[in-house]
DOPA-962381 format. One line per 10 residues: number of its first residue (from 1); their letters; for each residue x, y, z of C-alpha. Coordinates in pm, whole numbers, plus 50000, padded with zeros to 5 digits. Example, Ala and Ser with C-alpha at 12.3 -4.5 7.8 and 13.67 -1.06 7.14 Angstrom:
! DOPA-962381
1) as) 51230/49550/50780  51367/49894/50714 $
This chain:
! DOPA-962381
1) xxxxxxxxxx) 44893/78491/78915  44748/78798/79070  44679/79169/78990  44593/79474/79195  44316/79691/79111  44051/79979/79216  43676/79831/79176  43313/79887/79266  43100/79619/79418  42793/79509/79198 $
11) xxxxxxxxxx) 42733/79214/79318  42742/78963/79588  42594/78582/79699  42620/78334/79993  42905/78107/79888  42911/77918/80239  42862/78027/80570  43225/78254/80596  43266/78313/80230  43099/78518/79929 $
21) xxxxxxxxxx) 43088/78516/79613  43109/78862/79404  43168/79105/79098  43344/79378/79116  43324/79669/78833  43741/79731/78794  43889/79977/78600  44165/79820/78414  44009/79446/78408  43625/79525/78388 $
31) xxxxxxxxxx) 43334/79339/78526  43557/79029/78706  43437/78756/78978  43578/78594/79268  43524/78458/79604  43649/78653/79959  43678/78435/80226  43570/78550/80575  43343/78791/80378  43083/78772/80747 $
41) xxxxxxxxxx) 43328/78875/80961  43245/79250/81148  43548/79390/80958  43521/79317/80602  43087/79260/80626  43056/79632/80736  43219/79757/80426  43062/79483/80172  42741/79720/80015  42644/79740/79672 $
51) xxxxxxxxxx) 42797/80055/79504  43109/80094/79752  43454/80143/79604  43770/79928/79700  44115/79841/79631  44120/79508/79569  44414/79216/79510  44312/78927/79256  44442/78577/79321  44360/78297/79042 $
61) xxxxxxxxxx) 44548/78000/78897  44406/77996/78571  44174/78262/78307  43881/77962/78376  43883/77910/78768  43738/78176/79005  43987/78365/79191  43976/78466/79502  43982/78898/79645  44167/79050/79952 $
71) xxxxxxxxxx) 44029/79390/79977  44064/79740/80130  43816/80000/80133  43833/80293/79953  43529/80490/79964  43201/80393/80160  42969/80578/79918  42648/80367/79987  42603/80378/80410  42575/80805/80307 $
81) xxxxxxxxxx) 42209/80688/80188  42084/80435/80369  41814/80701/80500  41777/80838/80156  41517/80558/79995  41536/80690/79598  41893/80728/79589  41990/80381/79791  41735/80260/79491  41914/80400/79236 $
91) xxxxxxxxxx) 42263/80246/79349  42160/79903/79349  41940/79950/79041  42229/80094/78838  42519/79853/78955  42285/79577/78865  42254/79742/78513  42677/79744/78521  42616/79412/78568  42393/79267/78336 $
101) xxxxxxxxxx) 42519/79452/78019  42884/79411/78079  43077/79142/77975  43343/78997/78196  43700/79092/78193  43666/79341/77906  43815/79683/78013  43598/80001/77933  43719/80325/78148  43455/80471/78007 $
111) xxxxxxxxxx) 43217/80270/78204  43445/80267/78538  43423/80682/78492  43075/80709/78480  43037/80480/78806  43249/80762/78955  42984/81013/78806  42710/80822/78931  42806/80967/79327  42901/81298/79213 $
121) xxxxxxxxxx) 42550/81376/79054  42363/81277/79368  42490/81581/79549  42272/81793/79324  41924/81901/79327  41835/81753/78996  42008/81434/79051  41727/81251/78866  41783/81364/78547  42123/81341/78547 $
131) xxxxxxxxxx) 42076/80987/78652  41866/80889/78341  42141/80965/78089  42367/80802/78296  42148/80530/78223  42138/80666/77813  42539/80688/77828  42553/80359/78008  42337/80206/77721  42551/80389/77459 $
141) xxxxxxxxxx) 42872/80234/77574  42769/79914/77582  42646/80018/77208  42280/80027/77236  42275/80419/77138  41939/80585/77167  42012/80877/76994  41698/81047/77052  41796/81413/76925  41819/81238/76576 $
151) xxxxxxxxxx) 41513/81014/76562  41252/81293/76718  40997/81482/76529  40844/81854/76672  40496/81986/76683  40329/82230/76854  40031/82166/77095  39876/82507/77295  40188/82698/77157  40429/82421/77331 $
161) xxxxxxxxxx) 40699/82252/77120  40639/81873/77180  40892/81620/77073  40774/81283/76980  40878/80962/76806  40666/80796/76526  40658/80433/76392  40427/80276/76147  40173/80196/76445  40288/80399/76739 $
171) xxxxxxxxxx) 40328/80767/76823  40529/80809/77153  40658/81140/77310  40928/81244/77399  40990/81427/77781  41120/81792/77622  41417/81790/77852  41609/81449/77699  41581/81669/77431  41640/82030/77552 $
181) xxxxxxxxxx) 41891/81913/77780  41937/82244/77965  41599/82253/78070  41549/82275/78430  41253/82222/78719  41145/81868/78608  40831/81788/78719  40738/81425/78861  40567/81336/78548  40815/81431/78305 $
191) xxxxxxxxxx) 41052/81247/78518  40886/80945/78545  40805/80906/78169  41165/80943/78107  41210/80694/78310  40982/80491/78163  41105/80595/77771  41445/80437/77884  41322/80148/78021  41156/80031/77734 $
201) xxxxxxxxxx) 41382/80116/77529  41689/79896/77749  41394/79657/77762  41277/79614/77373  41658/79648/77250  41894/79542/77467  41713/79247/77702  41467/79106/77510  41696/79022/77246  41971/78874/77480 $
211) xxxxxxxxxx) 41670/78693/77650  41771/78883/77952  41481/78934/78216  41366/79268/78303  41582/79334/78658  41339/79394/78959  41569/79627/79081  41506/79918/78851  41159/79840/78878  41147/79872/79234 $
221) xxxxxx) 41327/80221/79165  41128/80317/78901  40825/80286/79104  40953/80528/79388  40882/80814/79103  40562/80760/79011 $
């Protein structure tokens, strides 16, 4: 049996010394596995990053035995920032989300569509913000839904509307723009607590409970902002 497909590359691992192992992101199949065989040689290896898009033909014998990919390259998005530190970051940090909260072979266009956003955003000046809700719509479609313009509380502090949220033994607040979404010129602070606001909110809802361990690789990005 076999299909044909458009995916992004999330992941990949040593299978033996010619071969690999990865997961694509498809759009019509979702998050699906298999090996490619002669994965090291100059002309596939050179197109093999995290966060590239490729046509791809799926081989398997049954739904319960790994298949096996031939593969054509579509659109090298990732070699465009290998001299760009925060955005090369943010690839591999957000296919590595796609990969964890995904399930496998469960379509969601929704989620294929917003990979496609993910390389249209960088082009602008405020990519950063744009970037964390990606993250909140990623979270959303995988239905962990923050829905922090219902949840958030106002007061005023030196004639400044602040936006906060309050539990029975915590007050957090909230960066105004994940609120005021039109608001531009985000500093570095307001960026990285937004940052931070999502991450423990993916962490405390969404991993924890899955035991899933907090992944590296958004901490690694997350750092590059503070």
């Amino acid at each position: 049996m076999q299909w044909d497909d458009i995916g992004y590359l999330i992941s990949k691992y040593k299978y033996n010394e010619n071969s690999l192992i990865t997961e694509f992101y498809t759009e019509r199949h979702g998050k699906c596995s298999g090996l490619i065989f002669g994965a090291t040689s100059k002309k596939i290896k050179s197109y093999l990053q995290i966060g590239n898009k490729l046509h791809l033909n799926y081989n398997f014998k049954t739904l319960n035995k790994i298949g096996y990919f031939k593969l054509e390259i579509l659109n090298a998005y990732t070699p465009l920032y290998f001299e760009d530190k925060k955005k090369l970051s943010c690839i591999i940090s957000a296919m590595n989300l796609i990969k964890l909260l995904t399930v496998e072979s469960q379509e969601n266009t929704k989620i294929f569509k917003l990979i496609d956003h993910l390389f249209l955003f960088f082009k602008n000046s405020e990519w950063i913000k744009d970037y964390i809700f990606w993250e909140l719509k990623l979270l959303k479609y995988v239905g962990y839904d923050l829905n922090l313009e219902k949840i958030v509380q106002t007061e005023s502090i030196d004639n400044k509307k602040k936006y906060f949220v309050k539990s029975n033994s915590d007050k957090k607040y909230v960066p105004n723009f994940l609120v005021d979404t039109n608001e531009k010129n985000i500093d570095k602070n307001n960026i990285s607590k937004g940052l931070k606001l999502v991450g423990d909110f993916l962490d405390k809802s969404v991993l924890k409970p899955n035991n899933i361990s907090y992944p590296p690789s958004r901490l690694d990005f997350v750092n590059l902002f503070k």
